[in-house]
C-alpha positions, 0 to 999 in steps of 0.5 A: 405283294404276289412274291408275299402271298405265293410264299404264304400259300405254298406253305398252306399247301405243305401244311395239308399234306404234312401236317405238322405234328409239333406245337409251337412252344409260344403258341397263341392263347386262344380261349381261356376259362379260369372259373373264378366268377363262377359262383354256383353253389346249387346242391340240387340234382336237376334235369342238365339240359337247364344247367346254363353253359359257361362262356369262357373268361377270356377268348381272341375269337368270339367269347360268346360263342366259346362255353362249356357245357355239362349234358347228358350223353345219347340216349340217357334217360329224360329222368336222369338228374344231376348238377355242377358248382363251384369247388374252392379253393382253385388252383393256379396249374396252368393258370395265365394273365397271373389269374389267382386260384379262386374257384374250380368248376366241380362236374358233381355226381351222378356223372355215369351218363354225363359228359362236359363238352367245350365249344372251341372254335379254331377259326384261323388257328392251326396246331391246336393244344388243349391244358388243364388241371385236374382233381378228384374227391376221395371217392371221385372217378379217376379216368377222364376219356377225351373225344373231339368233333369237328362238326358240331357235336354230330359224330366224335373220335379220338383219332389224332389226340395225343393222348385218349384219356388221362388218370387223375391222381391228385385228390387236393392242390397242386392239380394234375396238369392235362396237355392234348394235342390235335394233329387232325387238319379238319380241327384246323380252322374249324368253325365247329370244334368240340372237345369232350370229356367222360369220366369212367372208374378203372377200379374193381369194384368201379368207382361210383360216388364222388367228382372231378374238378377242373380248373384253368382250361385253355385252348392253344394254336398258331396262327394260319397263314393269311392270304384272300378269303376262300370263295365258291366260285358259284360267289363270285362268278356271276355277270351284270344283265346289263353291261356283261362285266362280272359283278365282283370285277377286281376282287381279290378271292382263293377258288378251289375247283377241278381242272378241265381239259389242257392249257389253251395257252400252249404252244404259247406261254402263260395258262389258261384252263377251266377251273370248276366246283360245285357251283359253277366255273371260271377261266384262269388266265395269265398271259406269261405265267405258269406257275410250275404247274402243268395242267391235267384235267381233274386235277385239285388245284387252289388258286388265289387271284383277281377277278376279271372281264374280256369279252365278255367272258370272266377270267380269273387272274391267278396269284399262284397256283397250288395242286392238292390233288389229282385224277378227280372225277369231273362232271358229265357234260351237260346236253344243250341245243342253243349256246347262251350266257348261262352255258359260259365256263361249263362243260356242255354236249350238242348232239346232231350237228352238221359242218356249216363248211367243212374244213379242207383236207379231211382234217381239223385245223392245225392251227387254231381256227373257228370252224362253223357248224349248225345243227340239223335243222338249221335253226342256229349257227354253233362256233366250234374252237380247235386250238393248236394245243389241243389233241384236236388239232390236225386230228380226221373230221368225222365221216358221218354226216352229223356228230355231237360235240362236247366241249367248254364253253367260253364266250369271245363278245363282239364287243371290244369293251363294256357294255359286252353284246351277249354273243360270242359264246363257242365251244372248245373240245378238248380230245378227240374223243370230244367228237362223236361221229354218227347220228346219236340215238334220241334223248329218252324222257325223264321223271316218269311219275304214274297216278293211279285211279279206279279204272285208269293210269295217267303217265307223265314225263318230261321231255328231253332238251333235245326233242325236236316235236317236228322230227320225233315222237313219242310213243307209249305201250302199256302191259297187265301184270309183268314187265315189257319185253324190250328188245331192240324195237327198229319200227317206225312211229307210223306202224303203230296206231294208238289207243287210249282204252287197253288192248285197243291199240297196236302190240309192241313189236317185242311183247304182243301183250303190250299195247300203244296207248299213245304216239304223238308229242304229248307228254301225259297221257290216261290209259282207261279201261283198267281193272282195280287193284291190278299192277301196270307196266309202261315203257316210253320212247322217242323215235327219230322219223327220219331213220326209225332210231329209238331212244333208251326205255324209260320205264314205269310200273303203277297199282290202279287203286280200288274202293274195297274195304281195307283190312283189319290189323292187330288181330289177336286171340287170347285164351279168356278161360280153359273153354272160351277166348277173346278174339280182338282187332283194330278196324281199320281206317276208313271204317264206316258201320253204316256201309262196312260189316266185319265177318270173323270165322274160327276153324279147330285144328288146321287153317281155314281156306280163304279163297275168293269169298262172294256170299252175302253178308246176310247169309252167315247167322253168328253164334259165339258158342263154337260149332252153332254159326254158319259154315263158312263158304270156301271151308265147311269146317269154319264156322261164323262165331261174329256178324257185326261192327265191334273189334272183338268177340268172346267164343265159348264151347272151345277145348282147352289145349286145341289150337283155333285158326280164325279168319277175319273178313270186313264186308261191302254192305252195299255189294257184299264186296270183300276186303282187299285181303282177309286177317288171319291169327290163331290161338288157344284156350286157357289152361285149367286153373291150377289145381297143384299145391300153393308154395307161395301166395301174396294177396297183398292185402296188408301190403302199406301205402309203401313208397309214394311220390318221387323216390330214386329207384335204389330205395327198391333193392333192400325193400321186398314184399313178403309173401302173405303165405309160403310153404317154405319161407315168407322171408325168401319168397319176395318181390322186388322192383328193380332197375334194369342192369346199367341204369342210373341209380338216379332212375326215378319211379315208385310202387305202392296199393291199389283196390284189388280183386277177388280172381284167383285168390286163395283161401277165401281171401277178401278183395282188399289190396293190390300193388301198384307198379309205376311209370316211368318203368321203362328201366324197370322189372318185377321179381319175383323170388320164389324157391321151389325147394321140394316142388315140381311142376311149378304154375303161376298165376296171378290177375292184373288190370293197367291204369288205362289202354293209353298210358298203362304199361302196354307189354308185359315180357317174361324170363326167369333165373335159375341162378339167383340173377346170374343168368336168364332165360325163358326157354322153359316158360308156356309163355313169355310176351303179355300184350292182352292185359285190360283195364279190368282184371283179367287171369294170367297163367304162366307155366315152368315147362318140363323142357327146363327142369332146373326150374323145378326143386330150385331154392334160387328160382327167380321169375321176372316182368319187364315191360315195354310200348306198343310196337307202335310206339304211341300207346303203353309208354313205360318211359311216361311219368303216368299210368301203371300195371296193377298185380293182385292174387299172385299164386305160385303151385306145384307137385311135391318131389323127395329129391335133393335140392339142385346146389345153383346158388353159388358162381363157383364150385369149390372141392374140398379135399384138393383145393380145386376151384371150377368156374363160372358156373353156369358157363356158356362155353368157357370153362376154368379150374384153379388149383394150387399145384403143377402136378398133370390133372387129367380131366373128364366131363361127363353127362348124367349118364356117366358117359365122357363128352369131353377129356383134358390133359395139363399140369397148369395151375390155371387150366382153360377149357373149351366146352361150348359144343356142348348141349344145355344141363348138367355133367360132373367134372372128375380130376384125378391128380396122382392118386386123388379123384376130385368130382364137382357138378357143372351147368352148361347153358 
């Protein structure tokens, strides 16, 4: 039987270091789903997380927990919608058991952001191999992308599949027959194995309709090998209170572990050696065998056996022994001062012990022998064991007096037979190196934790193992403001005499500026007489008495807490008219407007001086007109426009174009106590209103009730409003709302009127109609089109209000195209986030600015709004399915110009007379030009000036340049080909 299971384990070993890369042709059906009992029939898009997974039709493993699922990948909107049913008829690709083809299971569309997902757990199979057929509709996607996971769907990869997708070609039956193998051993037994499968398009223009059917999935494998069930050792390792035999005496386990120190059993045969994991250890013992293993500690090695008692210590009786690895990290020993049975099969350290009779001849034992040690108070008697085998043996003791041991642990009972006496327990080094001569340093403390208060700290520890109260102490020094100088401090205890209350008590013999504020054999103590608001530094030893011998500085630093206002936040300044602003903030928490008061200065032109403020709130007299409050105390050129406990204050009596810099204090009433730190912002008026000529004006009082309820956000792309007014052309000047690049056509919102207002409107229009842009519209934008043919100095401007502060669309954000959509931009724009927006209408002014002319005289000009949350991400939601941002009076003005419109409403240039083609167009850096001949073109670029930036030489007919040292706008590219000389314009962005 142990001949049987070496055989089957030394194979599992080979296994993992040379995975096999073949399948066994007769390979065992694991899981199998012909999906003839799946009767679906549903043609309504619904949210996938409802679609109930498919358990498989037949399964050796567990069929209720093997299934398919269809799910939406990572990061899909909440909105996205779809649904799977059956196909009929089947097909009989890969069929087995003689199923007949009855149905399919069809993935319907959209499918963009799905994914079907199979749970095929592999538990005791290896060699995986994954069939099945396939099919597409006319219009279906033709490329299936395939991912595993080996944790249960938390990180994919396709590393070690066969193959990574598949191009599906049969539109009917016979289906296209799928094969992927898994060469990766972490799919091998694999409790929590998944298989996916995403479907892309690899035409041009992509494939977007359609589906794929599948149908007789089956998961493949051979068997592993059997052997006893893989244990922690932590499982099987633990001893009866009473009797002291192992609770699991004689079960037959496969351990994996590291291995620690040497063969005990040498010179001798057999082996003996500590085996250890995570969760705890075991001695592996045969009396005559080895196994062909040589021991090496950190060595990997797995070990089938039994589980036995001797002595009381547990021994694990091995079958074989298998080496999978080598030259592992082991565990740092652990520091102990008694040995009991909780140290048994662990690797341990005790410092300062001293020889209870010291071995003759200055050397260790050469043959194996206990030797007597204890420690330096004498409360207790160690074993130490030398073993011959060990480098150990016959090695010099150590010359100092006291030295630390480190070693295994193992126990060797009195008793001779169950019940075991709990005594026995000895440690066995295993170098040389497992003796450390000389009196160690004392342990430093651990898990220091500070809780601040007013006006004081109380520091906390907890003591080594090792603290002996009756030969150390502990002895703290604190420090305002910067970390303790260390040193190498060689005092004793006794020259220092401490105080609680800071800068009483003795400096630290390394920084003067450090104070003792305890030595004794506490482990907390509260340090008074600090000041608020104010960072303390500590640094904690243990001191040996006997020979002034520090331990490692434990340090610590703390911030002593203080009752002052905190500041305000979200501080903002927003231009209300071309003279006035609205200055606003969030209060913070804690305010209280019987005992807090919030003073707001505004300062023209340059910061104002904060400075450490103490005046009383009484002494400042507000005025909102800038200019008329009092000045403040720190800048005389501040002045007090607020004295109160709102979040927000209207100044007038500003110029427009001037920037103003406010500080906002909030103010003690009791004291006249100011903030822990003030807020300060900065912001401008308005700009006048328009006075340009109006190019474009929806009033959009005769804009329908449009699209109401759930309407998919496709419908959005042909249907535009038309401008109420346009110098131009009210068929060209549009609005859309329009999904985001990359959403799903199923993205579900709607638009439609609401009461509007008078603000900005033109030629005396009435109130009447607003339009209404819904949630959700986090995938969603506004565009304006508004050519600009023969105008310069273009201005919008427009009033909006949102549903509410909760659930309206928080941001608005701003950019625009001068290419019809090609590209965007905002680096011409006064203005490009938008956060001011109330429940009331309120003006916005945007202006195209003179840094981007291409925005002026441009038929193709498009502004766009998109919008987003709160930064905090709690109010404002554009994902929500309530609340909307209304929009009403939008006015587009500018100053006439007799120049030619700018030509941006084409990708590529084409010159007639020879043929050339010059593209893309706008470009970022490269750049191509087509033409129909080898001939050598000699090629300029040159900016507006005439001046030539850049020249190429090629005869290709295809010509790649590289242009993106260039700076933004526009050149003319001249080839000459023989005698011909062809000129085109370019855009460089």
């Amino acid at each position: 039987m142990k001949k049987q299971i070496l055989l089957q384990m030394l194979f599992a070993s080979i296994l993992l270091i040379t995975i096999s890369q073949k399948s066994n042709a007769q390979q065992t059906l694991i899981h199998y789903w012909h999906f003839n009992n799946f009767t679906s029939t549903s043609s309504i898009p619904v949210n996938p997380s409802t679609l109930t997974p498919l358990l498989a039709d037949s399964s050796i493993i567990r069929s209720d927990t093997a299934k398919v699922m269809y799910r939406v990948q990572p990061g899909t909107s909440s909105a996205y919608l779809t649904y799977w049913d059956m196909v009929t008829p089947g097909d009989t690709t890969n069929a087995r058991y003689g199923t007949l083809g009855g149905n399919g299971l069809r993935p319907r569309n959209p499918w963009d952001s799905m994914q079907l997902v199979w749970i095929i757990p592999s538990n005791g199979f290896k060699n995986l191999t994954i069939k099945f057929g396939c099919q597409k509709s006319g219009s279906g996607p033709q490329v299936e992308n395939f991912e595993y996971s080996i944790d249960g769907g938390t990180t994919w990869t396709n590393s070690g599949l066969s193959i990574t997708s598949f191009v599906v070609t049969a539109t009917g039956n016979p289906n296209n027959l799928v094969t992927i193998t898994m060469s990766d051993a972490n799919t091998f037994n694999n409790k929590n194995l998944q298989f996916r499968i995403r479907f892309t398009s690899n035409s041009t223009p992509p494939v977007t309709g359609g589906n794929n059917r599948v149908d007789n999935f089956t998961v493949e494998g051979d068997p592993m090998p059997s052997g006893p069930p893989m244990y922690n050792i932590g499982q099987i390792n633990t001893t009866n209170p009473t009797t002291g035999v192992a609770d699991s005496l004689n079960g037959h386990f496969t351990l994996r572990g590291l291995v620690y120190g040497f063969n005990q059993r040498t010179p001798s045969a057999g082996t003996q050696f500590l085996l250890r994991d995570n969760t705890g250890g075991v001695t592996v013992f045969h009396v005559s065998k080895t196994f062909g293993y040589t021991v090496a500690e950190g060595d990997s090695v797995v070990v089938p056996g039994i589980v036995q008692t001797y002595r009381g210590l547990i021994e694990f009786a091995p079958d074989t022994i298998i080496k999978v690895g080598s030259a592992k990290t082991i565990k740092i020993p652990t520091v102990i001062t008694t040995l009991v049975e909780a140290n048994e099969n662990d690797l341990v350290k005790m410092n300062n012990l001293m020889f209870y009779a010291t071995p003759t001849g200055g050397v260790w034992p050469a043959a194996s022998a206990n030797v007597l040690c204890h420690t330096q108070n004498l409360t207790d008697t160690i074993i130490v064991r030398v073993l011959t085998g060990s480098a150990l043996a016959g090695a010099p003791l150590p010359t100092a007096s006291l030295f630390n041991i480190v070693g295994m642990v193992q126990q060797f009972s009195t008793s001779s037979a169950a019940p075991y006496a709990f005594n026995g327990y000895e440690i066995l080094p295993r170098t040389t190196s497992d003796v450390i001569s000389g009196l160690a340093p004392p342990d430093a403390v651990t898990s220091v934790n500070a809780t601040p208060n007013l006006t004081s700290l109380t520091f906390s520890w907890t003591n080594p193992v090792t603290y002996n109260s009756s030969t150390m102490k502990t002895v703290v020094f604190i420090k305002t403001g910067s970390a303790i100088t260390l040193g190498t401090p060689n005092k004793n205890s006794t020259a220092y005499t401490a105080n609680t209350t800071l800068g009483s008590g003795s400096a630290f013999q390394n920084d003067a500026n450090a104070n003792c504020v305890m030595n004794s054999n506490n482990n907390t103590v509260t340090v008074t007489g600090l000041t608020q608001s104010t960072n303390y530094y500590a640094i904690i030893y243990v001191i040996r008495n006997a020979d002034s011998t520090y331990s490692a500085a434990a340090t610590a630093n703390s911030t002593t807490t203080n009752n002052l206002p905190n500041p305000v936040t979200s501080l903002s300044v927003a231009g209300l008219t071309p003279t006035s602003a609205t200055i606003s903030w969030t209060r913070p928490a804690g305010y209280d407007v019987t005992s807090h008061t919030t003073l707001v200065f505004v300062k023209v032109d340059n910061a104002i001086t904060a400075g450490t403020p103490t005046n009383a709130i009484t002494s400042y007299t507000a005025n909102t007109a800038f200019g008329s409050g009092t000045a403040y105390q720190n800048d005389a050129a501040a002045f007090c426009v607020y004295n109160g406990d709102s979040a927000s204050v209207n100044v007038t009596n500003l110029v427009q174009g001037k920037t103003y810099n406010v500080i906002v204090w909030v103010v003690r009433n009791s004291d006249s106590k100011y903030a822990t730190s003030p807020t300060i912002g900065s912001g401008t008026a308005l700009p006048p209103a328009p006075t340009a000529k109006v190019i474009h004006y929806w009033h959009f009082n005769n804009l329908n009730t449009g699209m109401t309820g759930a309407v998919m956000a496709t419908s959005f792309y042909n249907w535009g409003i038309g401008a109420d007014y346009s110098t131009l052309d009210t068929s060209k000047a549009k609005i859309y709302y329009r999904t985001n690049p990359g959403v799903s056509n199923t993205y579900v919102t709607y638009w439609d009127n609401v009461t509007g207002d008078t603000l900005n409107q033109r030629f005396g229009t009435a109130a009447g109609l607003a339009m209404r842009a819904r949630n959700p519209s986090d995938s969603m934008n506004l565009q304006f089109y508004i050519p600009t043919t023969h105008y310069k100095n273009i201005k919008v401007s427009y009033v909006c209000e949102k549903s509410s502060l909760a659930s309206g669309q928080y941001q608005q954000n701003y950019d625009y195209s001068v290419d019809a959509g090609a590209t965007w931009r905002t680096k011409g724009l006064s203005m490009t986030v938008d956060s001011t927006i109330g429940t009331g209408y309120t003006p916005v002014y945007i202006s195209f600015l003179p840094t981007d002319t291409f925005a002026y005289n441009n038929p193709n000009l498009i502004l766009r709004i998109k919008f987003s949350a709160d930064p905090s991400g709690t109010i404002g939601l554009p994902s929500g399915t309530s609340g909307n941002n209304r929009f009403d009076n939008f006015v587009v003005e500018g100053d006439t110009t007799t120049a030619p419109p700018i030509p941006l409403s084409i990708n590529n240039i084409k010159d007639i007379k020879s043929s050339l083609v010059l593209y893309p167009n706008p470009t970022s850096g490269e750049l191509f030009i087509n033409s129909v001949n080898d001939q050598v073109k000699n090629i300029s670029v040159m900016n507006i000036t005439g001046q030539v930036v850049a020249q190429y030489s090629d005869s290709s007919k295809v010509i790649k340049m590289d242009i993106s040292n260039l700076n933004s706008g526009l050149y003319f590219v001249q080839v000459r080909e023989n005698d011909q000389v062809s000129t085109m314009k370019l855009l460089k962005n």
